[in-house]
C-alpha positions as CSV (number, residue, x, y, z in Angstrom):
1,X,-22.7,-18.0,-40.1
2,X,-22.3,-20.1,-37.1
3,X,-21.4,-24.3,-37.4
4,X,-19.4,-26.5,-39.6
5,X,-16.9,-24.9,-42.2
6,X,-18.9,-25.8,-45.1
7,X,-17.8,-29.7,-46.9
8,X,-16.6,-30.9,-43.3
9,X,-19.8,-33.6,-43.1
10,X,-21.2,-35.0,-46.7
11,X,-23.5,-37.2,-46.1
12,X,-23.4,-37.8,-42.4
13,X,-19.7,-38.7,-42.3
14,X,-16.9,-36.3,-41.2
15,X,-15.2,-35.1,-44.4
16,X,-11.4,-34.7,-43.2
17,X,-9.9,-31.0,-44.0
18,X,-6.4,-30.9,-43.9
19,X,-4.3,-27.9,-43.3
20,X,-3.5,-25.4,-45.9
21,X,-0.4,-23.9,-45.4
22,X,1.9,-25.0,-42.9
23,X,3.9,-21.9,-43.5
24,X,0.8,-19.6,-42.3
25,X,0.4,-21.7,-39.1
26,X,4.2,-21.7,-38.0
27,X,3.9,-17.7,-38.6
28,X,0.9,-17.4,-36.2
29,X,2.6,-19.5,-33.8
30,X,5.2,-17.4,-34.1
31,X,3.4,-13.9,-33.9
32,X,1.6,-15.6,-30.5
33,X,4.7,-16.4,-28.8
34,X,6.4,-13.0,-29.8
35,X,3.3,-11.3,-28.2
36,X,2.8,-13.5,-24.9
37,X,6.3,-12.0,-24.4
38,X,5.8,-8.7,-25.3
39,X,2.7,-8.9,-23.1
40,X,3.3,-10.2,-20.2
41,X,6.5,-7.7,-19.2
42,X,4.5,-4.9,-19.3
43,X,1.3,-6.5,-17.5
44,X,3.5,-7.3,-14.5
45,X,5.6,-4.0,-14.2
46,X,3.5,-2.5,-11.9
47,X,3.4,-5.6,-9.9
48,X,7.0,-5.7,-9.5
49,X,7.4,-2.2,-9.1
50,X,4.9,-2.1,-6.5
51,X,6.4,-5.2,-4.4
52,X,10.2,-3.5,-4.5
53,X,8.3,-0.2,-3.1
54,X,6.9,-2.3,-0.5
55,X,10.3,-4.2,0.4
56,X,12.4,-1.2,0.6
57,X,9.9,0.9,2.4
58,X,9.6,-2.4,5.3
59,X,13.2,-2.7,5.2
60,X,14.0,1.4,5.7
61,X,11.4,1.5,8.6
62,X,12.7,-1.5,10.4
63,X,16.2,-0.8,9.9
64,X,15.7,3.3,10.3
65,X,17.8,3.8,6.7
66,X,16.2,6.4,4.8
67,X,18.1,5.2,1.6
68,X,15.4,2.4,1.3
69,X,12.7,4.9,2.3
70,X,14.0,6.7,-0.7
71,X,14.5,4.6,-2.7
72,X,10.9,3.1,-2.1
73,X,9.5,6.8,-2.5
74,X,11.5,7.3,-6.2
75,X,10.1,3.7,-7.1
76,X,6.6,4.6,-6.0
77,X,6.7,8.7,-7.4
78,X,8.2,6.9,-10.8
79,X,4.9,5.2,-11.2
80,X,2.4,7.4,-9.9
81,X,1.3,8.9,-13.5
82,X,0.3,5.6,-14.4
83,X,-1.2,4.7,-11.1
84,X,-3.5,8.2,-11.0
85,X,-4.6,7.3,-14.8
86,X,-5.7,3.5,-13.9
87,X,-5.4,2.6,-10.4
88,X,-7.3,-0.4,-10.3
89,X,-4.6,-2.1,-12.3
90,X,-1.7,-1.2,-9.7
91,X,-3.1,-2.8,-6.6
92,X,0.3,-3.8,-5.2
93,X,1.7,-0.2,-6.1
94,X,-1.8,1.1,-4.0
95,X,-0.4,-1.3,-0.8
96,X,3.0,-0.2,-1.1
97,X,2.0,3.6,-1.1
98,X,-0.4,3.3,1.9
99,X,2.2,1.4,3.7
100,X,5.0,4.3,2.9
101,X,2.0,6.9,3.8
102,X,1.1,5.0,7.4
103,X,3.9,2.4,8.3
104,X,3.6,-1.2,9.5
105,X,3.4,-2.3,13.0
106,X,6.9,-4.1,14.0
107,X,7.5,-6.2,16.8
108,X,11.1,-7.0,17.7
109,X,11.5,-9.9,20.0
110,X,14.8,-9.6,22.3
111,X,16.0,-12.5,24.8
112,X,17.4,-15.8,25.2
113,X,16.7,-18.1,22.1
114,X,14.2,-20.4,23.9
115,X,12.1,-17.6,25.5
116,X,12.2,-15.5,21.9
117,X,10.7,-18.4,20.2
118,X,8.1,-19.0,22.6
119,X,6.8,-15.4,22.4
120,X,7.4,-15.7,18.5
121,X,5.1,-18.7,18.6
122,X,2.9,-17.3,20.8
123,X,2.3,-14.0,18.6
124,X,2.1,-16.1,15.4
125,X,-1.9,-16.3,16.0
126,X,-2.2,-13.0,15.7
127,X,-1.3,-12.6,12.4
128,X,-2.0,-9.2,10.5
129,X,-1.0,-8.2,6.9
130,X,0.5,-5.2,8.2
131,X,2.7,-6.5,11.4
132,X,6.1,-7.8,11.1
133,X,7.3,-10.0,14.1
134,X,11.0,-10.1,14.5
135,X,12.6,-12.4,16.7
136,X,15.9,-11.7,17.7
137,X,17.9,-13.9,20.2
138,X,20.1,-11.5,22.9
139,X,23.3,-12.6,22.1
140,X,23.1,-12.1,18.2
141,X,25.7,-9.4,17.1
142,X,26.5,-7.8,14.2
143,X,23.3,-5.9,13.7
144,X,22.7,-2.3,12.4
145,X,22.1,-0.2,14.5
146,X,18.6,0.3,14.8
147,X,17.9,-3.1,16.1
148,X,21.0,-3.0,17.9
149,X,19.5,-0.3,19.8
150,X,16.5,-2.4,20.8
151,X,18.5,-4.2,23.7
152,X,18.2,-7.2,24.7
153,X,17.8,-8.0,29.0
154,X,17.7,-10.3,31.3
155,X,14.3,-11.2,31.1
156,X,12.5,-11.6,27.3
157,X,11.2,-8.3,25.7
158,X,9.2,-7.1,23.0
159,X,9.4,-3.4,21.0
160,X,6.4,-2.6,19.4
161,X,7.2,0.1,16.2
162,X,5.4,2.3,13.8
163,X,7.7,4.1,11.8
164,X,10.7,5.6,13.6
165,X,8.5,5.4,16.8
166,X,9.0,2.6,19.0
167,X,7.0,2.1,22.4
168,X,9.1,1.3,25.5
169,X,10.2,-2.3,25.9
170,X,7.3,-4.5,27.1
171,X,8.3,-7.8,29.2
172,X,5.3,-8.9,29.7
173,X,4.1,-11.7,26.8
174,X,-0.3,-11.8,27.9
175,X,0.6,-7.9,28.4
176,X,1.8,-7.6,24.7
177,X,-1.1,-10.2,23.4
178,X,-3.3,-7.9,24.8
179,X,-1.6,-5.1,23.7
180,X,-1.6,-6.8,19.8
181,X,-5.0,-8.1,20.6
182,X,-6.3,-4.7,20.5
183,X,-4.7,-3.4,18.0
184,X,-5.9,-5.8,15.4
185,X,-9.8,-5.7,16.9
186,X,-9.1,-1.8,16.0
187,X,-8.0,-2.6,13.2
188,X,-10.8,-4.6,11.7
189,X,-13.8,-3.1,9.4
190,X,-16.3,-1.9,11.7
191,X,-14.4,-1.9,14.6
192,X,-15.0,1.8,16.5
193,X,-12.0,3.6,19.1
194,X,-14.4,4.0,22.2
């Protein structure tokens, strides 16, 4: 069953088989291309659909517009029959509903351009999937109003948000590494609250 189509070696030398009908193999070229693109949409939906959830849902809780959080709820309550019914093949719908369930941690950086960069560098180490760090220099304008509201003074601060909750300003940089420090050992598989 396995091997050789039968005739291709006669008596030890390759036997050349030519093709049989180029019609059939420009149809099954055909019928492969038609189906990578029928495929492929449909294998990446839920991907897409999940990354928009998770767009909208960061950009209603840092901008406090709940027609982004409602729009990322719609997007994420649109594919949730699919999701319940095979789960492990919506991962990026799974991040996008835990991050609309339990929002990220956002840092808004307000002061002079010089000092917000060195506290945006400085916070850069601390990376965590689910932290935004926005840097905002103090005379920027134009802005909606909930980062507006997150005013800028005459020394460099820092607002550190979860959801519609924001802490009071911090304007102290090793006092908000700490702070982020913390929160990210906390964060961390294993890690306890004592």
């Amino acid at each position: 069953v396995l091997g050789p189509r039968l005739g291709k070696f006669k008596d030890g030398k390759v036997n050349p088989i030519p093709g049989h009908s180029l019609t059939s193999a420009a149809l099954g070229v055909l019928i492969l291309w038609l189906g990578w693109f029928g495929f492929n949409p449909g294998s990446t939906m839920p991907a897409g659909n999940g990354v928009a959830a998770q767009a909208l849902a960061r950009l209603g809780w840092l901008l406090g517009e709940t027609r982004y959080l409602d729009a990322a709820e719609a997007t994420l309550r649109g594919g949730f029959a699919s999701l319940a019914r095979v789960p492990q093949a919506h991962t990026a719908m799974l991040n996008a509903l835990e991050e609309y369930l339990d929002p990220v941690e956002i840092v808004v950086i307000r002061g002079a351009d010089n000092s917000v960069a060195e506290w945006s560098a400085a916070l850069a180490p601390l990376y965590a999937p689910r932290r935004m760090v926005i840097a905002i220099p103090g005379e920027t304008g134009g802005l909606p109003e909930a980062l507006a509201s997150k005013r800028a003074r005459d020394e460099t601060i820092a607002y550190v948000c979860r959801g519609p909750q924001c802490s009071e300003p911090v304007d102290d940089l090793s006092r908000l590494i700490g702070y982020l420090r913390t929160a990210l050992n906390l964060a961390s598989p294993g890690s306890s609250v004592v």
